[in-house]
DRENROLO-85330 format. One line per 8 residues: number of its first residue (from 1); for each residue x, y, z of N, C-alpha, C, O. Coordinates in Angstrom, 2 decimals, m for minus. Layout:
<sites>
NUM) X,Y,Z,X,Y,Z,X,Y,Z,X,Y,Z  ... $
</sites>
This chain:
<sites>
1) 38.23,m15.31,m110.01,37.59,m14.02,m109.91,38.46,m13.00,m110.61,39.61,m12.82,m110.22  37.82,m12.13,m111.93,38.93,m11.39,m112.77,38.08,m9.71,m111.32,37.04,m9.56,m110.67  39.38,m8.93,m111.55,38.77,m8.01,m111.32,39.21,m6.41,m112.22,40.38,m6.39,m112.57  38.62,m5.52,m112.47,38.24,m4.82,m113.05,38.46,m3.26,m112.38,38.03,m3.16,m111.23  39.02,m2.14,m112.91,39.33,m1.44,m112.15,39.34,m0.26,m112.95,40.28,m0.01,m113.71  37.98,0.78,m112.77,37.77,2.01,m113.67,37.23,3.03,m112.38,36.22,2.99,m111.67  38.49,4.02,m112.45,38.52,5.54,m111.38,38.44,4.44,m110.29,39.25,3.52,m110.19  37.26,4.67,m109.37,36.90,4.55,m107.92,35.52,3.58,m107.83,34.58,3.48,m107.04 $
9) 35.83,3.06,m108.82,34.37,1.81,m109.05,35.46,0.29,m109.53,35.98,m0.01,m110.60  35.47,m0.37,m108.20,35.98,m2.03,m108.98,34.45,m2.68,m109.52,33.27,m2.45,m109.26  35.17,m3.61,m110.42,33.95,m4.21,m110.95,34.58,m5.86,m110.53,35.61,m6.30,m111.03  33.86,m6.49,m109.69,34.20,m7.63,m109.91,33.72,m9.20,m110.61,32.79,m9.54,m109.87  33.89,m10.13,m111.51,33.56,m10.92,m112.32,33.32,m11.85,m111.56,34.42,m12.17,m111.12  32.39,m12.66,m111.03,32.02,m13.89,m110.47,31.09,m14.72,m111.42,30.04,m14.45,m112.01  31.85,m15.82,m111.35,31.35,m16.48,m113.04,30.90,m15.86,m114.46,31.69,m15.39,m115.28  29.48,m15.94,m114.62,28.81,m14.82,m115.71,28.10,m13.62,m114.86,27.12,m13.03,m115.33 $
17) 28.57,m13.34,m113.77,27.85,m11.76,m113.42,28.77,m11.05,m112.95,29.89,m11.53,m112.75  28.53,m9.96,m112.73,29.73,m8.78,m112.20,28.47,m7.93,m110.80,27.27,m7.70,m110.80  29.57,m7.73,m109.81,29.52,m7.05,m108.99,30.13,m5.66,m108.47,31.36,m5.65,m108.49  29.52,m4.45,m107.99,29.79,m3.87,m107.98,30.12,m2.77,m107.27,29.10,m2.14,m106.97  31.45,m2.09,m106.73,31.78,m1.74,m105.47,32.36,m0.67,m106.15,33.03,m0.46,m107.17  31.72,0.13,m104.92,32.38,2.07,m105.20,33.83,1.87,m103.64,33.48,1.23,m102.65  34.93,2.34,m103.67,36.06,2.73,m103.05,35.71,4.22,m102.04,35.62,5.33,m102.57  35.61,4.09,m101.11,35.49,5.14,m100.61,36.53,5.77,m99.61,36.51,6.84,m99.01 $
25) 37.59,4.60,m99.62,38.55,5.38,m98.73,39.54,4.28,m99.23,39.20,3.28,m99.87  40.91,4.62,m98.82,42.23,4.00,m99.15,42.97,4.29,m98.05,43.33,5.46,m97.98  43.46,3.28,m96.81,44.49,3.42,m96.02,45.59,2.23,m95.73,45.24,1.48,m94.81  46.21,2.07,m96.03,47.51,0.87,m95.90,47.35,0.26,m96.68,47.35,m0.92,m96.36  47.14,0.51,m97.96,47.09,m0.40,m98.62,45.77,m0.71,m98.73,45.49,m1.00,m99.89  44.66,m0.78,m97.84,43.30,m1.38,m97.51,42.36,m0.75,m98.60,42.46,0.44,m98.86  41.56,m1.46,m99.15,40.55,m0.61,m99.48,39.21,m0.90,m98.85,38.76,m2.03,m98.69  38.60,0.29,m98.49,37.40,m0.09,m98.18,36.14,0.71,m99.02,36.03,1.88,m99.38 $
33) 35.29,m0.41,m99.15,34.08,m0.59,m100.64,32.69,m0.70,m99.62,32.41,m1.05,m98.47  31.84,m0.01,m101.14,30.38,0.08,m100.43,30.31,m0.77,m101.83,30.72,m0.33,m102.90  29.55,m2.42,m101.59,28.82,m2.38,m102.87,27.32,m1.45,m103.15,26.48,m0.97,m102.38  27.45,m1.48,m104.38,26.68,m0.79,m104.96,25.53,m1.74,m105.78,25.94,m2.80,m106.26  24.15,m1.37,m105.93,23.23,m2.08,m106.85,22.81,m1.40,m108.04,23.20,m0.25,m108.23  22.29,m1.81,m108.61,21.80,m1.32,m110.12,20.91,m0.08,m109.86,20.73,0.69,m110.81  20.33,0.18,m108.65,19.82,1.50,m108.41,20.53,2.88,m108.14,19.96,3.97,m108.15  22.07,2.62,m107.87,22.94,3.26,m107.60,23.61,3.83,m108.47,24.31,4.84,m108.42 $
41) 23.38,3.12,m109.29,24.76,3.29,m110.98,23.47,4.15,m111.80,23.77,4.61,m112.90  22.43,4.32,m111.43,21.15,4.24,m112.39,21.40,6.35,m112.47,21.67,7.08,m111.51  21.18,6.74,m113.90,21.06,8.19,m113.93,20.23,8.75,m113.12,19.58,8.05,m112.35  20.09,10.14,m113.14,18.94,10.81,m112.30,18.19,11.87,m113.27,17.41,12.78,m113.02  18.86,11.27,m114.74,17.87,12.12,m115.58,16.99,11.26,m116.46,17.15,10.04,m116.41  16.17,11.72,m117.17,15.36,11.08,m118.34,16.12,11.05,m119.39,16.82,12.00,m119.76  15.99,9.45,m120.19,17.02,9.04,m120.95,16.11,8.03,m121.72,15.74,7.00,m121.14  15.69,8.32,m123.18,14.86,7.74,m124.12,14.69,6.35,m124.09,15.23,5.97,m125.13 $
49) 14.28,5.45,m123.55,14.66,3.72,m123.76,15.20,3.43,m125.20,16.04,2.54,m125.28  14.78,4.13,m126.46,14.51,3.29,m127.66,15.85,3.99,m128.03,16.82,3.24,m127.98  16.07,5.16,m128.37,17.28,5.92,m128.98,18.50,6.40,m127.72,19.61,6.81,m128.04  18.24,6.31,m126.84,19.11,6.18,m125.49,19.63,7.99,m125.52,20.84,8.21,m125.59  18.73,9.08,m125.47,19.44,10.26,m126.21,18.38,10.75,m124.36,17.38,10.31,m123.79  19.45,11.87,m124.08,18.91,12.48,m122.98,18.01,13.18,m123.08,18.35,13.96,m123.97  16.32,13.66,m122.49,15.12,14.12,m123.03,15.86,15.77,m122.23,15.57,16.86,m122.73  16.46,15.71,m121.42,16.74,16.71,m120.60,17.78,17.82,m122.55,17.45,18.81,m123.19 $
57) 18.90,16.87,m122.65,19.47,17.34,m123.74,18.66,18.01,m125.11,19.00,18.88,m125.91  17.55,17.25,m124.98,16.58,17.42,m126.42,15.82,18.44,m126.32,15.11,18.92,m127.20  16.07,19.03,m124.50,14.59,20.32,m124.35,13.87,19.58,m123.92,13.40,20.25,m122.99  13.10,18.11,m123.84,12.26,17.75,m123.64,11.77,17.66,m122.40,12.48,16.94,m121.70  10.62,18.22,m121.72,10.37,18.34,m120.33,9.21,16.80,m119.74,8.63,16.09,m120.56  9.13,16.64,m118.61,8.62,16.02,m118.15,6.81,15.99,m118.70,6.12,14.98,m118.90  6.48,17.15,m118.80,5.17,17.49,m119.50,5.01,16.92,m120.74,4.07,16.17,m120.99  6.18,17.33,m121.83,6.15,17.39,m123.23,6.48,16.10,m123.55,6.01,15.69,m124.61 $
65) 7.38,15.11,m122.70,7.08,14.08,m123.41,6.29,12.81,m123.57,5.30,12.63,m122.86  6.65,11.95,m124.43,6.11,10.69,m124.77,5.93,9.40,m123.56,6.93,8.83,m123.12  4.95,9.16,m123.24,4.87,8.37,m122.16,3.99,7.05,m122.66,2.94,7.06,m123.32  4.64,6.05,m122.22,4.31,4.81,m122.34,4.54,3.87,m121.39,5.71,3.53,m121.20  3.60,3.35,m120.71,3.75,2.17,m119.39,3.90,0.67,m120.05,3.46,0.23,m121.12  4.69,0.06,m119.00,5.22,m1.25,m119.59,5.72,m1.69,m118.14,6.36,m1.09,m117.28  5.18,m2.94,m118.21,4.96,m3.52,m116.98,4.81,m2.74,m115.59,5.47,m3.01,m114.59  4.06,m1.96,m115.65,3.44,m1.23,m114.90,4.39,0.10,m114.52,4.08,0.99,m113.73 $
73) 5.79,m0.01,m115.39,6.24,1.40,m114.76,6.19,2.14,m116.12,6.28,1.56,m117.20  6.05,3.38,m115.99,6.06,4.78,m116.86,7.57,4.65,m117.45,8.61,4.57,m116.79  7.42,4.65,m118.91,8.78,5.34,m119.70,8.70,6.39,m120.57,8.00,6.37,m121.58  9.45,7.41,m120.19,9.37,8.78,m121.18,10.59,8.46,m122.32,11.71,7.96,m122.18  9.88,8.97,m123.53,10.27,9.18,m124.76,10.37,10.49,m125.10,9.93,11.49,m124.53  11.30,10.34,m126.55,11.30,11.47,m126.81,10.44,12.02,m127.57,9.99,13.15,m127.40  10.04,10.97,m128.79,8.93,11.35,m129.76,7.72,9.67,m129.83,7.73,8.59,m129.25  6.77,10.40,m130.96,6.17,8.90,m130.97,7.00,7.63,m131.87,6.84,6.44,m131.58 $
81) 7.53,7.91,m132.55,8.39,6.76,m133.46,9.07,6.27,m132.43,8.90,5.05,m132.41  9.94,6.74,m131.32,10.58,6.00,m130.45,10.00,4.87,m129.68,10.47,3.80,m129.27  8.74,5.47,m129.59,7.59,5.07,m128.34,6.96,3.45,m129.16,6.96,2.30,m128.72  6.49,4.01,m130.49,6.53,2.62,m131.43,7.91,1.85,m131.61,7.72,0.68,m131.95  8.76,2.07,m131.52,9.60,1.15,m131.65,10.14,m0.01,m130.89,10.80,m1.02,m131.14  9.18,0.98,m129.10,9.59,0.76,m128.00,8.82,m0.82,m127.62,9.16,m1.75,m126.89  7.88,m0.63,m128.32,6.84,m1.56,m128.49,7.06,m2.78,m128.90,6.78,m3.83,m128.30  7.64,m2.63,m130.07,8.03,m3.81,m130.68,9.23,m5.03,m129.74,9.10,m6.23,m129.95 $
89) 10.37,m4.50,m128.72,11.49,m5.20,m127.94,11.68,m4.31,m127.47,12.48,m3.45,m127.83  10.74,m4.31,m126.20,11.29,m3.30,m124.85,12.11,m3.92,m124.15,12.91,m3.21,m123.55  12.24,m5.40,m123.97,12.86,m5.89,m122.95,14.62,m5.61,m123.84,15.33,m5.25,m122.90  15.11,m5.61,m124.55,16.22,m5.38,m125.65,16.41,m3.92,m125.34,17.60,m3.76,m125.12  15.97,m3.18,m125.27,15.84,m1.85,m125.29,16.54,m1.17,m123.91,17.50,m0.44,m123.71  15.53,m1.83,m123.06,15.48,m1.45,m121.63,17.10,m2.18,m121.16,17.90,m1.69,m120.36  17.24,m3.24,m121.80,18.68,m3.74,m121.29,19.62,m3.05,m121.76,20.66,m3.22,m121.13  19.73,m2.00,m123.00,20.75,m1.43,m123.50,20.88,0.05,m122.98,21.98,0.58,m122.85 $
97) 19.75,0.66,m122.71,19.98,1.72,m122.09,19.95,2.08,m120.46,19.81,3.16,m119.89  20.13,0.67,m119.94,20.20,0.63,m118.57,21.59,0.84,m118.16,21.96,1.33,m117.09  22.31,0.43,m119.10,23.78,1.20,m118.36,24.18,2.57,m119.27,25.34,2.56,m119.67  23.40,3.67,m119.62,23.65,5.10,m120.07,23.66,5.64,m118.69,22.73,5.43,m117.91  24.83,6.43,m118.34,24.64,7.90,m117.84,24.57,9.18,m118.80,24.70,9.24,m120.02  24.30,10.28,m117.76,24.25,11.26,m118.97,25.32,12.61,m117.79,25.24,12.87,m116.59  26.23,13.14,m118.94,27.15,13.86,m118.60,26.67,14.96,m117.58,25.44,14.91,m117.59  26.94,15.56,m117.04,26.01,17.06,m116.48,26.13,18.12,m117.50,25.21,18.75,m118.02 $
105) 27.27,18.21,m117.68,27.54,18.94,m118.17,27.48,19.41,m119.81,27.27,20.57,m120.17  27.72,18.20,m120.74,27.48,18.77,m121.78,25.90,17.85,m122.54,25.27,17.92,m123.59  25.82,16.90,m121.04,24.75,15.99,m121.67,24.63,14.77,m122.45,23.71,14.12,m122.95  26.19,14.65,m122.35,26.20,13.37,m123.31,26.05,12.01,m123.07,26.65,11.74,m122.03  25.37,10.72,m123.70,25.04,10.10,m123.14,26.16,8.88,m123.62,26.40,8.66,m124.81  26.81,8.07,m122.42,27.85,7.48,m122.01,27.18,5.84,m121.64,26.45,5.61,m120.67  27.53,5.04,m122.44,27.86,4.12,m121.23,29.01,4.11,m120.22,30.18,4.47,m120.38  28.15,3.43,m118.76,29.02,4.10,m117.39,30.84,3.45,m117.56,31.89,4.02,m117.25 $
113) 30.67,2.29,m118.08,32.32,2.44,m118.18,33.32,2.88,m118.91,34.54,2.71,m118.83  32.28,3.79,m120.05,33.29,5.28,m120.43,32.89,6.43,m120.01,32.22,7.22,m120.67  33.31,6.59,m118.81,32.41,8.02,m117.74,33.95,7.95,m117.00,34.95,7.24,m117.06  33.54,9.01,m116.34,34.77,9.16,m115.29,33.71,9.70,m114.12,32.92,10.62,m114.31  33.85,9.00,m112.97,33.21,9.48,m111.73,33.59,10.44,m110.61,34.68,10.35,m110.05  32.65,11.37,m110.26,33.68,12.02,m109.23,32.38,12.08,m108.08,31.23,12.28,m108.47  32.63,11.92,m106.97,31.54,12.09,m105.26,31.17,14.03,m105.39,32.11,14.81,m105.25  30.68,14.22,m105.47,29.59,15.39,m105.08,28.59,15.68,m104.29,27.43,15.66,m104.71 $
121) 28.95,16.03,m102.78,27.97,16.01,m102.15,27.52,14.98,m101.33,26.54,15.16,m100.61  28.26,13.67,m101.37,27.94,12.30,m101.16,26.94,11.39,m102.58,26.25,10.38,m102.44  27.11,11.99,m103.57,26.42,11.62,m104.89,27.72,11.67,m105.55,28.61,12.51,m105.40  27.68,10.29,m106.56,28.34,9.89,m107.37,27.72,10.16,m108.79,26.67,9.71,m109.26  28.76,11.10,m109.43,27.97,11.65,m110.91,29.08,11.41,m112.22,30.29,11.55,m112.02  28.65,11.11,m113.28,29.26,10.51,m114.03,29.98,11.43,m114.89,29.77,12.50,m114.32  30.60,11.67,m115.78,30.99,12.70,m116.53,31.55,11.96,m117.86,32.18,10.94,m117.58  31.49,12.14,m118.72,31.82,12.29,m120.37,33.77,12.60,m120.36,34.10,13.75,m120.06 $
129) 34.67,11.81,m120.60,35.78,12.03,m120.37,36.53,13.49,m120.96,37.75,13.51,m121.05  35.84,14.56,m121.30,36.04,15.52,m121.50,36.77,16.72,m120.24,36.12,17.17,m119.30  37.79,16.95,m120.45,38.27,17.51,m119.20,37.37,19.31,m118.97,37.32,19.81,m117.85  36.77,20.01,m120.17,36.35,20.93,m120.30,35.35,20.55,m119.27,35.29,21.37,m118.35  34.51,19.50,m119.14,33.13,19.07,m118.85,33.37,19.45,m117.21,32.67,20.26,m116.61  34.37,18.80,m116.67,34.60,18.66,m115.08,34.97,19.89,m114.65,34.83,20.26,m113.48  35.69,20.86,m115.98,35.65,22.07,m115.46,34.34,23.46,m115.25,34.09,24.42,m114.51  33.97,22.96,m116.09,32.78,24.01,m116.06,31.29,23.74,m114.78,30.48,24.56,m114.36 $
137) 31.43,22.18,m114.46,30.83,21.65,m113.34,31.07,22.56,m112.20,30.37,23.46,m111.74  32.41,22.04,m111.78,32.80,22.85,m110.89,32.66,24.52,m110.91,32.70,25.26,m109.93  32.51,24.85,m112.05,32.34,26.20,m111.76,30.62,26.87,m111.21,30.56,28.10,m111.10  29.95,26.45,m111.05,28.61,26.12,m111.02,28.43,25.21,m111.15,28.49,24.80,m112.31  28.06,24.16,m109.93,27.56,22.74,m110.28,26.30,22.31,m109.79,25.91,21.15,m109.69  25.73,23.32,m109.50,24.13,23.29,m108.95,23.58,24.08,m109.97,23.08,25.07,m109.44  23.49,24.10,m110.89,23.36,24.55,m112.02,23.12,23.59,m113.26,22.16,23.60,m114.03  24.34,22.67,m113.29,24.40,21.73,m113.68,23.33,20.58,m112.94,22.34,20.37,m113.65 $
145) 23.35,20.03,m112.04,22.91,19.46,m111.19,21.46,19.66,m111.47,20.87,18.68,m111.92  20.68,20.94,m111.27,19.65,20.82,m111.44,19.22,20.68,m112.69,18.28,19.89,m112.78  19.61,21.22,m113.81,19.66,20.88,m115.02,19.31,19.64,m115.58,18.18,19.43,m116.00  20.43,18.59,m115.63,20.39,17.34,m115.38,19.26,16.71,m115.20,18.85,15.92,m116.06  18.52,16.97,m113.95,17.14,16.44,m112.98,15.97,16.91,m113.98,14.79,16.61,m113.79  16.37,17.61,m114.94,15.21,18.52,m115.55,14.69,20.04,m114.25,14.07,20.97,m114.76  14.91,20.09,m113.20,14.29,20.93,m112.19,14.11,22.45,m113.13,13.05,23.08,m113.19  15.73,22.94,m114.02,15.21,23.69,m114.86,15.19,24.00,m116.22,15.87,23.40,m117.05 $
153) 14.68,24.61,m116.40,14.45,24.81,m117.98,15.81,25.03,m118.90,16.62,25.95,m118.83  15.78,24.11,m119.62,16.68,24.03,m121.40,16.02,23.32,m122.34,15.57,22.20,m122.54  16.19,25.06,m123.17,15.72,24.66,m124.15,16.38,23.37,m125.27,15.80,23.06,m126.32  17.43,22.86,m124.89,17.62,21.78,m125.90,18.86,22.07,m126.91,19.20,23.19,m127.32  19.24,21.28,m127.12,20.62,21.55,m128.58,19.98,21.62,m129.86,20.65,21.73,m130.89  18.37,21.53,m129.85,17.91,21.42,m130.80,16.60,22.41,m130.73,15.52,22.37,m131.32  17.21,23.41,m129.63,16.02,24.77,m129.57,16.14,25.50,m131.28,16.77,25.23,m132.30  15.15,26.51,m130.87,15.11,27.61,m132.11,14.40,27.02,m133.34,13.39,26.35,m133.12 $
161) 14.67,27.13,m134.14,13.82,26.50,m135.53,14.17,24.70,m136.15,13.43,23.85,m136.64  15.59,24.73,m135.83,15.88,22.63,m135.48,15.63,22.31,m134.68,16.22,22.71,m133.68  14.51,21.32,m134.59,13.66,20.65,m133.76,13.96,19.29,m133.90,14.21,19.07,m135.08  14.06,18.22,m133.19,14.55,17.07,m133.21,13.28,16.38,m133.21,12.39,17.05,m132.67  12.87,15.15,m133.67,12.06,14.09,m133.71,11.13,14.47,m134.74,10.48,13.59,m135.30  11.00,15.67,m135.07,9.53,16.16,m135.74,9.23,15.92,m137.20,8.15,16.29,m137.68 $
</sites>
């Protein structure tokens, strides 16, 4: 059994799969772990299947974007070329952007074992190893937070007259 050790998440190797345990306390030495499932590690924002780019980052709202069902669950896109592409190897797709988080803060999209994690609230949120990022969280992080969720409005890194996908 190799084991694996990034912030406050062990990862442990059992044959060809890995398991996965968040640290929630440290006393004598002891650690004690909640495993965690693939629903746990999973973002809480909208995150393109095909180009893996955050719809929240792009401006893109829950309304405005590209929707396509596949095996009976809903995936938002960002544009239609994504949505065709999505078509062609969703199952390829869906496996590569299943381990993206997306930063709060500046939005960037990470795979989770280059993130740095910190507990918020009893929520585990990922962050972009940028030390600016964890600071400005904290300075308003319900702000961030809702952001993130889409709850409110941004216009996008690609507001104003550069428009992305078009």
């Amino acid at each position: 059994m190799d084991e694996i050790e990034s912030d406050a998440i062990l990862f442990y190797k059992f044959a060809d799969s890995f398991s996965v345990f968040e640290v929630y306390e440290q006393r004598n030495n002891i650690l004690y772990i909640n495993k965690l499932n693939r629903e746990t590690l999973k973002m809480k924002t909208p995150v393109c299947p095909t180009c893996g780019c955050s719809l929240v980052r792009l401006g893109i709202t829950k309304e405005n974007a590209v929707i396509r069902k596949y095996q009976e669950k809903k995936y938002s896109f960002c544009c239609d070329g994504c949505a065709v592409l999505f078509e062609e190897n969703p199952d390829a797709l869906l496996k590569e952007a299943n381990s993206l988080v997306v930063c709060p803060s500046c939005l960037a999209e990470k795979p989770i074992n280059q993130t740095v994690a910190i507990n918020y609230q009893g929520e585990k949120l990922h962050f972009c190893k940028c030390p600016h990022c964890l600071t400005v969280f904290q300075e308003d992080p319900e702000y961030y937070i809702k952001r993130l969720s889409g709850e409110i409005e941004f216009a996008g890194v690609f507001s104003g007259e550069r428009k992305c996908c078009t």
